[in-house]
C-alpha positions, 0 to 999 in steps of 0.5 A: 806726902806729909798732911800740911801743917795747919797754923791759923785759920780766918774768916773765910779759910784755912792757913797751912805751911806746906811741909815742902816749904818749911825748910825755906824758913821763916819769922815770928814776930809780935810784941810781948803778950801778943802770941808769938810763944803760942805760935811757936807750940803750935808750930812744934806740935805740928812739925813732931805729928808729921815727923820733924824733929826740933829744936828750941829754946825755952826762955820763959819756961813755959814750953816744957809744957809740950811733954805734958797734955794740954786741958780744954780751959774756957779760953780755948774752948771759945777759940776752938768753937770761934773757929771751927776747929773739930777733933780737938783733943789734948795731947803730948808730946816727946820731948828731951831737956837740955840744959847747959848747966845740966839741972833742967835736963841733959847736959849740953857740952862741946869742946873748946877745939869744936866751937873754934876761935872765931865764935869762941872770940865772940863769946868772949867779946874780944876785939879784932886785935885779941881775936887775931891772938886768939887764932894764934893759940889754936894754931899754936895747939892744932900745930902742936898735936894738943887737944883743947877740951876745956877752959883749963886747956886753953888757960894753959895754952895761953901761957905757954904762948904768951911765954913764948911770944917772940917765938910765935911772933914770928911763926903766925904775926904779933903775940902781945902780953896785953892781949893774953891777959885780955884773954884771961881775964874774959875766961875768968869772968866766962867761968864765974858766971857758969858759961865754963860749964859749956866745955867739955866732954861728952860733947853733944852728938848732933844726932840725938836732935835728929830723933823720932819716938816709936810713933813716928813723931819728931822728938822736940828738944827743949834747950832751958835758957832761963838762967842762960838768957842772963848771959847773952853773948853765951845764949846766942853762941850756943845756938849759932854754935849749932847751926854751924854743927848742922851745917857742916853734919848734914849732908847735902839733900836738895828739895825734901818733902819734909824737913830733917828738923827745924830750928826755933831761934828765940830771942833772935836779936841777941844774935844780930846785936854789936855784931860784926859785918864779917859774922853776919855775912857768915850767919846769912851763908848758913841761913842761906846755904843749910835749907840744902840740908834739909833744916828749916831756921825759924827766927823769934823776935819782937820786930822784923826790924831786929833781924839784919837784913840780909837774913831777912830776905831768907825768911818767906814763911811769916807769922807777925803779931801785933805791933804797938806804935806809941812813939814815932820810932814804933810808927816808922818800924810798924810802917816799915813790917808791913812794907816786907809782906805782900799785901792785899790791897783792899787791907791797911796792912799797917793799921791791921798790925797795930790793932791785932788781939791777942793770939791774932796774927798776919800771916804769910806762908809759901805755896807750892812754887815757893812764892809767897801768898797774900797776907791773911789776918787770921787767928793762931789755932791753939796747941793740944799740950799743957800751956805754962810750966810743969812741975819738978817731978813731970821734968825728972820723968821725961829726963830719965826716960829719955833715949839719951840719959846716961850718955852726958851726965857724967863729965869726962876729963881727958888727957889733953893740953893741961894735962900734958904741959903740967905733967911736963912741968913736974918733969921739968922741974924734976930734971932741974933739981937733979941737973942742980944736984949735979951741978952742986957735986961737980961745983960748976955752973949749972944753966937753965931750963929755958936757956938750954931750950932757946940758948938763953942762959946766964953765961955767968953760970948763975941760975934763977929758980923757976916757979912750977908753971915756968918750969911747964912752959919751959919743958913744954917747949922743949917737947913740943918742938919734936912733936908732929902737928895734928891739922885740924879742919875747921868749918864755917865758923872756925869750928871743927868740921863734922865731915871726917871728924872724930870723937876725940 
């Protein structure tokens, strides 16, 4: 059985989260500067000791800190002395960087086909209507036997359909022109502000988050989101891209003694911001239904209040540091965190909250039968790692010895729905000067390309010339009517499902 985790500690004794519980999730929750990063390290520190891998975001840059070891500053001599703390001794820990635009660390990808239409459809903001379409274009390649890996597939899908509106119009509901050049011009901006890199392959292999180094200690997967924080719908994408890739991975375990990995949500209100009922309704199943397998979710934000409620309910495990109320709005939402614990009575719970120092939290952990204890005021206990940042060469060490490195920095471009319409295009287009040719020594009316496929050529005989994209669409048509669909399973999200699936 797995030594409990030790969090904080007060006056009168120790706070521990029971490995048993720490799937069942959780909340760190404080005003900025009040701690909530320390907690976060502390509870990393003790989940790799005992095993858990885990994940999370580094959104300020301090907590690649974790692969160096710490020093016994003043500061946390006088803490470890303040609370009793013996055996003390700095310590680091194995870490793997990721990095979506792959100069912090390792690349992090995945497919256009794998994130899905309804998270894709988020990400770019799009409305019920353009979402609608988009649904049409991944059904139309799925249909189609095209592979989308990467934003140049789904471009090149976009125009064929958007040629080919009508035709779709009536196989899968209304394809508007308006819609398809929404689509597009979100692509675009997704592209020049990097998200473009995101897609693509080698995609990432849930697996490697689940490692442990030869001691036996969960490895700690560090995500930089400095740069990525900047874009916020492609933050919180990602993220909830990959609880819906463990969810569908993992198989079911029921109650485990320790967790398989924890996941650190930071920032988590970007998440829940404008978003609509139907995805969150998705969210609350996954936080609901993934502790089955074995993954404990553990949100970061500044108020309980940013998340919504429904997920709300999922979090028993809870760290809340102090919250300052200096207009009324503050003093309803601080009135409205102490309310969600359950309170000694002989504590003002709220007014404890308000005056809590730095590094001070409330807490209030599960026990054995899954209930929740008695809110404690006690003092996080501090990590054993380096605090802040590590230098440029310290990273490149830890990226190069990682069991993983080799395996995503080089990207692979392969044969999919671009490649196939542009290679049909040369094709066609080929064709449509050799039919002309022949057409000019017969001296007849040639007809063309489009019409030969949907019998709309000019009964005139005569022939406009079709651009080299035109000519794609056009002869992509014609093949694809032949072909065979290719069904694709997709998940909760409306991303591939793991179960079965292949690396294509």
């Amino acid at each position: 059985m797995s030594t409990p985790l030790l969090v904080a500690k007060s006056e009168t004794a120790s706070i521990n989260l029971l490995p048993s519980m720490a799937n069942r999730h959780g909340l760190i929750a404080g005003a900025t500067g009040t701690g909530k990063t320390v907690t976060l390290r502390v509870l990393a520190e003790g989940f790799s000791k005992m095993g858990v891998p885990v994940f999370m975001a580094d959104v300020k840059g301090d907590l690649a800190g974790l692969s160096q070891p710490g020093v016994e500053s003043e500061k946390i001599r006088e803490r470890i002395e303040k609370l009793g703390i013996e055996g003390w001794t700095p310590e680091k820990f194995p870490v793997v960087f990721w990095d979506v635009l792959g100069s912090q660390g390792h690349p992090m990808r995945t497919t256009i086909s794998e994130i899905g239409p309804v998270l894709l459809s988020r990400l770019l903001n799009l409305n019920d209507i353009q979402a609608g379409v988009m649904n049409v274009v991944f059904k139309a390649a799925d249909d189609a036997g095209m592979l989308l890996l990467d934003l140049k597939d789904l471009q090149a899908m976009l125009v064929y359909v958007g040629e080919n509106a009508q035709k779709f119009t009536l196989e899968y509901g209304n394809v508007s022109s308006a819609s398809i050049g929404a689509i597009q011009r979100a692509l675009i901006a997704l592209k020049d502000s990097g998200g473009d890199l995101f897609f693509g392959e080698p995609a990432l292999n849930i697996d490697d988050l689940l490692q442990t180094d030869a001691q036996g200690r969960g490895v700690i997967n560090v995500l930089s989101a400095e740069k990525l924080l900047n874009s916020p719908l492609v933050y919180s994408t990602l993220l909830l891209w990959l609880l819906s890739e463990l969810f569908e991975k993992l198989p079911e375990e029921g109650d485990l003694a320790k967790p398989k990995l924890v996941f650190f949500f930071d920032e988590a209100h970007l998440l829940f911001n404008d978003a609509p009922k139907a995805l969150i309704d998705r969210i609350e199943q996954v936080v609901r239904l993934i502790r089955s397998k074995g993954v404990g979710v553990y949100f970061v934000s500044q108020s309980p209040l940013d998340i919504a409620d429904t997920v709300l309910t999922q979090l028993g495990n809870r760290v809340q540091h102090a919250l300052r109320a200096f207009t009324a709005k503050d003093q309803k939402a601080l009135k409205a965190t102490a309310e969600t614990f359950r309170a000694d009575p002989s504590q003002n719970l709220q007014q404890v909250i308000g005056e809590l120092e730095i590094g001070e939290a409330v807490v209030s952990l599960l026990d054995d039968k899954g209930a929740p204890c008695v809110a404690q005021r006690a003092f996080v206990v501090p990590p054993t790692s380096r605090l802040g940042a590590i230098t440029a060469p310290e990273r490149d060490a830890c990226v190069k010895g990682s069991t993983v490195y080799g395996t995503y920095e080089k990207a692979i471009d392969r044969e999919s729905a671009y490649e196939i319409l542009t290679r049909r295009a040369e094709k066609a287009q080929s064709d449509e000067g050799a039919n002309s040719q022949a057409a000019n020594d017969s001296n007849s009316g040639g007809t063309s390309v489009l019409g030969s496929i949907f019998g709309s050529g000019s009964s005139t005989g005569k022939r406009t010339r079709q651009s080299p994209f035109e000519a794609m669409i056009s002869s992509a048509a014609r093949s694809i009517g032949s072909q065979i669909g290719r069904s694709i399973s997709r998940g909760i999200f409306g991303s591939m499902s793991s179960g079965g699936r292949k690396r294509w």
